[in-house]
LUMNU-964563 format. One record per residue (C-alpha): residue number from 1; residue in three letters; x, y, z. Coordinates in nm, 3 decimals. Example, Ala and Ser with C-alpha at 12.3 -4.5 7.8 and 13.67 -1.06 7.14 Angstrom:
2
<rec n="1" res="ala" east="1.230" north="-0.450" up="0.780"/>
<rec n="2" res="ser" east="1.367" north="-0.106" up="0.714"/>
//
This chain:
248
<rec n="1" res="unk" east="24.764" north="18.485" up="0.952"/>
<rec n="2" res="unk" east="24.730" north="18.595" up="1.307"/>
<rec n="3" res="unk" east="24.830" north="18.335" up="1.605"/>
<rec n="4" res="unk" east="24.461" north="18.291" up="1.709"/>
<rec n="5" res="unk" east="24.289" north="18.301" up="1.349"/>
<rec n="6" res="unk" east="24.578" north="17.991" up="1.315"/>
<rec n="7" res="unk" east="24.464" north="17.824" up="1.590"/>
<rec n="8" res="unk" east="24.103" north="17.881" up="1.497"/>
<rec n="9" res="unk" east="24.165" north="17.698" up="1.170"/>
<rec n="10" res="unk" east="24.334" north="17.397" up="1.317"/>
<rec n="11" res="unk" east="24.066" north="17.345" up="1.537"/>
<rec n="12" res="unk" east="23.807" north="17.376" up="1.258"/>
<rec n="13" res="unk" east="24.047" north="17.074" up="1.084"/>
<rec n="14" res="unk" east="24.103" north="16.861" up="1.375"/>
<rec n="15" res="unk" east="23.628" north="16.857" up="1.362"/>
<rec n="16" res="unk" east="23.623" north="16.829" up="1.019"/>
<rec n="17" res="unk" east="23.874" north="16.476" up="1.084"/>
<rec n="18" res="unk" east="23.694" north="16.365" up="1.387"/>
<rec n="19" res="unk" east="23.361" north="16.414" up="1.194"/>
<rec n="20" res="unk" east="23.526" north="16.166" up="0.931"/>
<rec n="21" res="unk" east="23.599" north="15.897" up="1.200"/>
<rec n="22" res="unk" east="23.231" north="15.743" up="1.141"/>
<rec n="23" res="unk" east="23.218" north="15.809" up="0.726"/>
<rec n="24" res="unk" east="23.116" north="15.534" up="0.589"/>
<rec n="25" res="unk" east="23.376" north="15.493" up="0.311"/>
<rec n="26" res="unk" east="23.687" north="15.326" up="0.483"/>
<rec n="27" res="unk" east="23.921" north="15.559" up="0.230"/>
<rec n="28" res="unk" east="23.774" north="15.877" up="0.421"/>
<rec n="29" res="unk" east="23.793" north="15.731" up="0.737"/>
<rec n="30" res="unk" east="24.124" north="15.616" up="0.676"/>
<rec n="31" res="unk" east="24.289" north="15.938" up="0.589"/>
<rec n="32" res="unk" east="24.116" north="16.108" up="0.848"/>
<rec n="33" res="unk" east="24.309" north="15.849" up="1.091"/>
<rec n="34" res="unk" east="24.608" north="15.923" up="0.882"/>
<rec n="35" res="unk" east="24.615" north="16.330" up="0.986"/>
<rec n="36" res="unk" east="24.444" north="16.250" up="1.288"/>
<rec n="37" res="unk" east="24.780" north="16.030" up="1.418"/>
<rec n="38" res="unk" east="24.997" north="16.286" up="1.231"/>
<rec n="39" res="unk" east="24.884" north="16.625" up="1.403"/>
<rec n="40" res="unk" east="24.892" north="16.431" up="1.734"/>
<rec n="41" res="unk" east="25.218" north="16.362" up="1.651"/>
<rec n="42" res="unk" east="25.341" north="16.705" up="1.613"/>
<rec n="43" res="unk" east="25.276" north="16.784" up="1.943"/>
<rec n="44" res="unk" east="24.897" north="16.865" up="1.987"/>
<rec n="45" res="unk" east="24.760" north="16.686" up="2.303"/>
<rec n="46" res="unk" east="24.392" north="16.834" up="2.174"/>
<rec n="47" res="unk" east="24.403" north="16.487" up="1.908"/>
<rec n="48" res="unk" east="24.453" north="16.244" up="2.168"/>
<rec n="49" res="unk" east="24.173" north="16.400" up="2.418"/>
<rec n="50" res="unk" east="23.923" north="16.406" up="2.136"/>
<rec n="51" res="unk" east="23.999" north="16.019" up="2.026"/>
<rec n="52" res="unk" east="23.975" north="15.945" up="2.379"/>
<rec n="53" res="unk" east="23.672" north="16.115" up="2.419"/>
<rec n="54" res="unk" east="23.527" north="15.939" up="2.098"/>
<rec n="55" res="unk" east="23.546" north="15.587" up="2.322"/>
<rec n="56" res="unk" east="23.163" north="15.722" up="2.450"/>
<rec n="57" res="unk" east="23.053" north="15.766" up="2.062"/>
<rec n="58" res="unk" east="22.730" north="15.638" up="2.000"/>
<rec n="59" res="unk" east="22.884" north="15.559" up="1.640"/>
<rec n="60" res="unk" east="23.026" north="15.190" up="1.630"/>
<rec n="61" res="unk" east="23.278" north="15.330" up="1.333"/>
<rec n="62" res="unk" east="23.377" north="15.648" up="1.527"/>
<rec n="63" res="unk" east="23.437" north="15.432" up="1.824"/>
<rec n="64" res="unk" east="23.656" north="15.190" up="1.631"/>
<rec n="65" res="unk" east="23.838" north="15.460" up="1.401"/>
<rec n="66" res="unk" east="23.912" north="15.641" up="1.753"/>
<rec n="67" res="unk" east="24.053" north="15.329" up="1.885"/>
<rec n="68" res="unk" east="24.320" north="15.242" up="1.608"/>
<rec n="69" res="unk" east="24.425" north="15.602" up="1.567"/>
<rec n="70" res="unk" east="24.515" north="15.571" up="1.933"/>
<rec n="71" res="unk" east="24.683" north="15.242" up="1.867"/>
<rec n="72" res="unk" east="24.890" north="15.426" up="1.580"/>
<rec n="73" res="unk" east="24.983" north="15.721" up="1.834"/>
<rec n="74" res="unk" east="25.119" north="15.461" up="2.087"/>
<rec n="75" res="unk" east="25.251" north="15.544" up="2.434"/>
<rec n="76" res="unk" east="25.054" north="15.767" up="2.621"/>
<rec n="77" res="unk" east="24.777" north="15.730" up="2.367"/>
<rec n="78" res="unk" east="24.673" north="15.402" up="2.377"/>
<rec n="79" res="unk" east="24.524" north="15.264" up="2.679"/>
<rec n="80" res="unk" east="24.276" north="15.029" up="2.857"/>
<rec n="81" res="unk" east="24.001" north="15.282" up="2.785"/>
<rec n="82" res="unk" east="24.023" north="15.154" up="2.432"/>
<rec n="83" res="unk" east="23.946" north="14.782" up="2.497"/>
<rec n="84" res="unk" east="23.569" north="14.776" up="2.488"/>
<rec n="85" res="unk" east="23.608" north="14.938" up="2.136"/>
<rec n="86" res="unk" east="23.873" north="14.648" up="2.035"/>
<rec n="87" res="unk" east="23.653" north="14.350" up="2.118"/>
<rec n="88" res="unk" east="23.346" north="14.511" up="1.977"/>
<rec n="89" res="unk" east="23.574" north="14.595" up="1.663"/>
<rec n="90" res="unk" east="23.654" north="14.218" up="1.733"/>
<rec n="91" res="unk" east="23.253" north="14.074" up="1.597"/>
<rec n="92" res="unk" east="23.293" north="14.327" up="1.323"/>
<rec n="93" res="unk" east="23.172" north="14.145" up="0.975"/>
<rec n="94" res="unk" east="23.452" north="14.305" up="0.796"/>
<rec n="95" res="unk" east="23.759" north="14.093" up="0.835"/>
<rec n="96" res="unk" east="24.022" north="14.368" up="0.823"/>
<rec n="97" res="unk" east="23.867" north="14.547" up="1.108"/>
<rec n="98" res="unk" east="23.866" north="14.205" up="1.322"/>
<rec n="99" res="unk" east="24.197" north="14.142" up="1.230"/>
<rec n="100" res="unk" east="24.325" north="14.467" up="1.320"/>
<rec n="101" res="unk" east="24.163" north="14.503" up="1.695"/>
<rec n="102" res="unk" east="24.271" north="14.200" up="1.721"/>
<rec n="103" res="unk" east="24.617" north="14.309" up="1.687"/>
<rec n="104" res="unk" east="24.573" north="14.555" up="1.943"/>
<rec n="105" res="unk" east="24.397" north="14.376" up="2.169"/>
<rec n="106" res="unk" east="24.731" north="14.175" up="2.156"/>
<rec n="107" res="unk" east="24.940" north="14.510" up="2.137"/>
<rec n="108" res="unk" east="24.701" north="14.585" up="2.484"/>
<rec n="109" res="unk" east="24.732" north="14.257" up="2.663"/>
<rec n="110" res="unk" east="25.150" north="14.295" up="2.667"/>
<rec n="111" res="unk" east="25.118" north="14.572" up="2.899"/>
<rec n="112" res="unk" east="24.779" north="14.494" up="3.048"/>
<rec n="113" res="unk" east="24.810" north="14.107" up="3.068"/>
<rec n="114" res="unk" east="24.557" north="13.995" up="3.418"/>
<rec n="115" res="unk" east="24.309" north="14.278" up="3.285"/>
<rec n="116" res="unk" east="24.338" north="14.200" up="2.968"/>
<rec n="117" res="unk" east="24.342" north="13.809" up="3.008"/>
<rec n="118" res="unk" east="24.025" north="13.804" up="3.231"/>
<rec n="119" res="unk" east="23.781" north="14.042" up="2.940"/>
<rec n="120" res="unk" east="23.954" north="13.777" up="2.708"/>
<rec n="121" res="unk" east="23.867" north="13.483" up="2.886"/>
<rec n="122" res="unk" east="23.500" north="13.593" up="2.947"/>
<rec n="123" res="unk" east="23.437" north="13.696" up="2.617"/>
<rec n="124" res="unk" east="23.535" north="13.330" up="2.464"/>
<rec n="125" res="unk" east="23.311" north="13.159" up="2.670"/>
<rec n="126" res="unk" east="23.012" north="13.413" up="2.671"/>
<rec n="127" res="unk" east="22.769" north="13.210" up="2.465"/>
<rec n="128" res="unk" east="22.609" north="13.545" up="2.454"/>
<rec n="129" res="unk" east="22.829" north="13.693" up="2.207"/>
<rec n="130" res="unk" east="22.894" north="13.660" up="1.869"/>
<rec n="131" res="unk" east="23.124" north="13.380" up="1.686"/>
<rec n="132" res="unk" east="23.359" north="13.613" up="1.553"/>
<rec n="133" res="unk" east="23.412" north="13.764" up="1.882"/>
<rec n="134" res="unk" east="23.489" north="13.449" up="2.057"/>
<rec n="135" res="unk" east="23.706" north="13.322" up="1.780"/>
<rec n="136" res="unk" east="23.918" north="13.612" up="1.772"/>
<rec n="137" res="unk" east="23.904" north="13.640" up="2.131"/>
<rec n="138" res="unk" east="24.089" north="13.264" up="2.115"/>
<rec n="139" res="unk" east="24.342" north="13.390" up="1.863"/>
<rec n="140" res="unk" east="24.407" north="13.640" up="2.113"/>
<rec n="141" res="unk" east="24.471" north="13.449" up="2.424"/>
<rec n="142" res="unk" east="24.706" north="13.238" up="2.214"/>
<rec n="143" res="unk" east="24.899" north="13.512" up="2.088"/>
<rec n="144" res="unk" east="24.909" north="13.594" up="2.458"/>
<rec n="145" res="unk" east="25.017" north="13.251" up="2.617"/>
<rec n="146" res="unk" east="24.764" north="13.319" up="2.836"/>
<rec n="147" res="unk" east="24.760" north="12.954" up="3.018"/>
<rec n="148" res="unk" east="24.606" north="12.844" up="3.353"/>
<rec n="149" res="unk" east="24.288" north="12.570" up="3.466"/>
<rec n="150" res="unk" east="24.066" north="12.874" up="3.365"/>
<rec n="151" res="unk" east="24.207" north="12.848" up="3.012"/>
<rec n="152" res="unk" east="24.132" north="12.450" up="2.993"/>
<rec n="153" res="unk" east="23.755" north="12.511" up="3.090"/>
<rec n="154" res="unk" east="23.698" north="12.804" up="2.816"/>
<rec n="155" res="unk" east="23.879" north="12.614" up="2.515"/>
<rec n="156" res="unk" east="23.696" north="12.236" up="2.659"/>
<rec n="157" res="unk" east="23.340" north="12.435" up="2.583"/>
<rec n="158" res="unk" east="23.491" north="12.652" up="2.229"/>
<rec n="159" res="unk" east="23.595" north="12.285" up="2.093"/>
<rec n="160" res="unk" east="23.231" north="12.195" up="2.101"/>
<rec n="161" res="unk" east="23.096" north="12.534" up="1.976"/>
<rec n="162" res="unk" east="22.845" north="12.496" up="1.677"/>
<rec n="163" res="unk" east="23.085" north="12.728" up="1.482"/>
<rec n="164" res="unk" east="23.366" north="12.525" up="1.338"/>
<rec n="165" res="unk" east="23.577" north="12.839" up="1.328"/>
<rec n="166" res="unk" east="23.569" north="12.912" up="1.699"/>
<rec n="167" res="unk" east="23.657" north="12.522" up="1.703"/>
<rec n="168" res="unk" east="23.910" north="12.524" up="1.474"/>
<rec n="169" res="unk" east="24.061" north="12.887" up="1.705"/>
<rec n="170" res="unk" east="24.037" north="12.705" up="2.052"/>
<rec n="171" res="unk" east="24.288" north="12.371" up="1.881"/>
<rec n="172" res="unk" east="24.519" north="12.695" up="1.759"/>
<rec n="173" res="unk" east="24.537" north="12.715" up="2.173"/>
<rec n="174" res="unk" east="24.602" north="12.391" up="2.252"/>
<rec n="175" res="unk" east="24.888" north="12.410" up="1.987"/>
<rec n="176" res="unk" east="25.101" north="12.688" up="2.143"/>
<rec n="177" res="unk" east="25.048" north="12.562" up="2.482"/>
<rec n="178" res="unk" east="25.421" north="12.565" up="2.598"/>
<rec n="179" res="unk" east="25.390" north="12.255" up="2.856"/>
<rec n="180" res="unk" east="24.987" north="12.154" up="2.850"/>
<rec n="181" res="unk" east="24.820" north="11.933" up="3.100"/>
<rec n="182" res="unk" east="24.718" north="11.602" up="2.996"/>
<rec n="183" res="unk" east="24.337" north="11.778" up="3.037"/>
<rec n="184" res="unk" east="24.491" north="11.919" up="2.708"/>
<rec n="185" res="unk" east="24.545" north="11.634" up="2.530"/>
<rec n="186" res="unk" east="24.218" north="11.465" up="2.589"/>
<rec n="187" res="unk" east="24.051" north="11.773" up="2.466"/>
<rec n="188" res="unk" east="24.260" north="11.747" up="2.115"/>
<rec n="189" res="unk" east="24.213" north="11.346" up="2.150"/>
<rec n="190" res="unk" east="23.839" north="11.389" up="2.198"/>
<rec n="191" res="unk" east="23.791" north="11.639" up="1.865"/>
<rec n="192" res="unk" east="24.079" north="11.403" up="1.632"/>
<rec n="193" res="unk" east="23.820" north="11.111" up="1.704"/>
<rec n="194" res="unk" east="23.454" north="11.282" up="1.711"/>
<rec n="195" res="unk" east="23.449" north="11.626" up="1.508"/>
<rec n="196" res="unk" east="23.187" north="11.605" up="1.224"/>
<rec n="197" res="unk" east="23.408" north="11.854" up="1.079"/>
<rec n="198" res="unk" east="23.758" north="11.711" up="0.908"/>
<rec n="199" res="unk" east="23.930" north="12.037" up="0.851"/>
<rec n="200" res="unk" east="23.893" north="12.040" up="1.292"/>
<rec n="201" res="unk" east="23.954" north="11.627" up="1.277"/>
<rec n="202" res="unk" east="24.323" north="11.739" up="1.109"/>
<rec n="203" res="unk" east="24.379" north="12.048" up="1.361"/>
<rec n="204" res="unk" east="24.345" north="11.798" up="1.626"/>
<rec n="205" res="unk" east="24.574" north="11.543" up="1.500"/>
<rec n="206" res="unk" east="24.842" north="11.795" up="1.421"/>
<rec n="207" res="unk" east="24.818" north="11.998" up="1.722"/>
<rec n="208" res="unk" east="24.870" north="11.660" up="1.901"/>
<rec n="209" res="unk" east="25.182" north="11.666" up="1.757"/>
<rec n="210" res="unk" east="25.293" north="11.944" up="2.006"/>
<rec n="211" res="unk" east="25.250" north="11.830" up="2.326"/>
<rec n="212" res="unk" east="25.566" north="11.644" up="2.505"/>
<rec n="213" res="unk" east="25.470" north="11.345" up="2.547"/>
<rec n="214" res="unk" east="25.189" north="11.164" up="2.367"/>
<rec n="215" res="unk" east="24.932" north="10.940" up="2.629"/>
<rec n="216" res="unk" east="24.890" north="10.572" up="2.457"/>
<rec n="217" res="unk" east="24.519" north="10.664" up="2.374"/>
<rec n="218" res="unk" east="24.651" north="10.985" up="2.137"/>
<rec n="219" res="unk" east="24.905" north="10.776" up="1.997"/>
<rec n="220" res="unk" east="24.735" north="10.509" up="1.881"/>
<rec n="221" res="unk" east="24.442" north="10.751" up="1.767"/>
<rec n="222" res="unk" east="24.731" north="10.896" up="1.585"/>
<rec n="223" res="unk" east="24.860" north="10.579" up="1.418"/>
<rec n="224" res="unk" east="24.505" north="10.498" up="1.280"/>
<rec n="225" res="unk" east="24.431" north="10.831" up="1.162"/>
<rec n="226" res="unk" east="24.766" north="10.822" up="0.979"/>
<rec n="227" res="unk" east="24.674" north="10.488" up="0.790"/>
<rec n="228" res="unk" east="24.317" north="10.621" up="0.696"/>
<rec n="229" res="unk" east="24.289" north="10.589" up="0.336"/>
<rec n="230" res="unk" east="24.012" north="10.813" up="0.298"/>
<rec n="231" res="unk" east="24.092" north="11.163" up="0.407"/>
<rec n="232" res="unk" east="24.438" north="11.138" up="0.330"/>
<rec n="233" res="unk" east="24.497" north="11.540" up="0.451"/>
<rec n="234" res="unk" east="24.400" north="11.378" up="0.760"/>
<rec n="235" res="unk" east="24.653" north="11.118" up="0.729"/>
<rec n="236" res="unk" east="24.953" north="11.351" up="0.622"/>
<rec n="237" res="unk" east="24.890" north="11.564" up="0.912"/>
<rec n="238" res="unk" east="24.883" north="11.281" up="1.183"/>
<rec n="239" res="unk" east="25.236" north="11.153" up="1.011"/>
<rec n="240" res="unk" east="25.312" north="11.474" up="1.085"/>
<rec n="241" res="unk" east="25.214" north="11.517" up="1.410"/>
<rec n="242" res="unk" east="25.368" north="11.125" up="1.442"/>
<rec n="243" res="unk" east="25.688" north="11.236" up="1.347"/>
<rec n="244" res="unk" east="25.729" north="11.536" up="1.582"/>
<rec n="245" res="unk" east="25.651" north="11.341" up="1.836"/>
<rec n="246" res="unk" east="25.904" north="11.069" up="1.777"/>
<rec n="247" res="unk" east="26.177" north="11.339" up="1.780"/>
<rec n="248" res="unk" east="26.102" north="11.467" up="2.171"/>
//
């Protein structure tokens, strides 16, 4: 085969693949990431352009599929100009895909933290947008130790969020707060004692147990949730969160 009836064929291959981004079955969009990542990494800069390029789709699946076959490429692929495809990816229904930008987003935050931190921030508190984009936009920040006053204000209004989810993401905060304020503490003290929710009510109590050193109003909380005979999971975790502190 000539040079340029060789090149004309790869072309025609690298369309066909980028046509396959938005299919509808994940298998076919899957393997067309697959080749997609693996011709780019042979050397041919024409991939990466065209997943770049496929950032402006007007298909939400293209736009995705072109954002985590960047991800897989890695350096010099994967850049800020895939971030408003991660946190869309980020509301997806389908778990795997939120789960996935989400791991990017993280992946993207390492080198990108103040950008990356501030579309993070905003997007947890935007009652505008959906649950499962500010949940996941919590997980993020915590897998981020992203930390500051602007932090405390974002995770006081998620802890009162009519989704117990996003609830349940801003105490996974609070927990992996290396040194937090006593703000932080009355915020878990506040959800322990009034969350209609007990799966939150036991978050609270055992992220409690992180902080280094308990005020008199979270310990006491503590003790009485530990004796409470009748959610005893809530009881286990405040021993819990009791005996971690005792050990500081």
């Amino acid at each position: 085969m000539k040079a340029s009836d060789r090149s004309a064929s790869d072309a025609a291959v690298v369309e066909k693949l980028m046509r396959e981004l938005g299919d509808a079955r994940k298998t076919v969009q899957r393997r067309a990431i697959d080749e997609l990542v693996a011709i780019a990494g042979s050397g041919n800069p024409v991939v990466t352009e065209k997943l770049r390029g496929s950032m402006a789709s007007a298909d939400r699946r293209v736009r995705w599929a072109g954002a985590y076959a960047l991800g897989q490429i890695g350096a010099g692929a994967f850049a800020m100009d895939c971030a408003d495809a991660l946190c869309e990816a980020m509301s997806d229904d389908d778990g795997d895909i939120r789960w996935a930008a989400t791991d990017l987003m993280v992946r993207l935050g390492r080198e990108n933290l103040p950008e990356i931190s501030a579309r993070l921030l905003k997007l947890a508190a935007d009652p505008a947008s959906c649950r499962n984009a500010r949940k996941m936009a919590l997980y993020c920040i915590r897998d981020l130790d992203i930390a500051g006053p602007e932090l405390l204000a974002v995770v006081e209004r998620a802890v009162h969020d009519s989704d117990v989810h996003v609830r349940l993401a801003a105490l996974a905060v609070l927990s992996r707060l290396r040194d937090p304020p006593e703000a932080a503490a009355r915020i878990m003290l506040g959800c322990l004692k009034s969350d209609p929710d007990a799966g939150v009510r036991r978050a609270a109590a055992s992220a409690l147990g992180n902080i280094q050193s308990a005020t008199a109003d979270a310990m006491t909380a503590l003790i009485s949730a530990a004796a409470d005979r009748s959610d005893e999971s809530l009881a286990r975790a405040a021993r819990g969160a009791l005996n971690r502190l005792e050990k500081r």
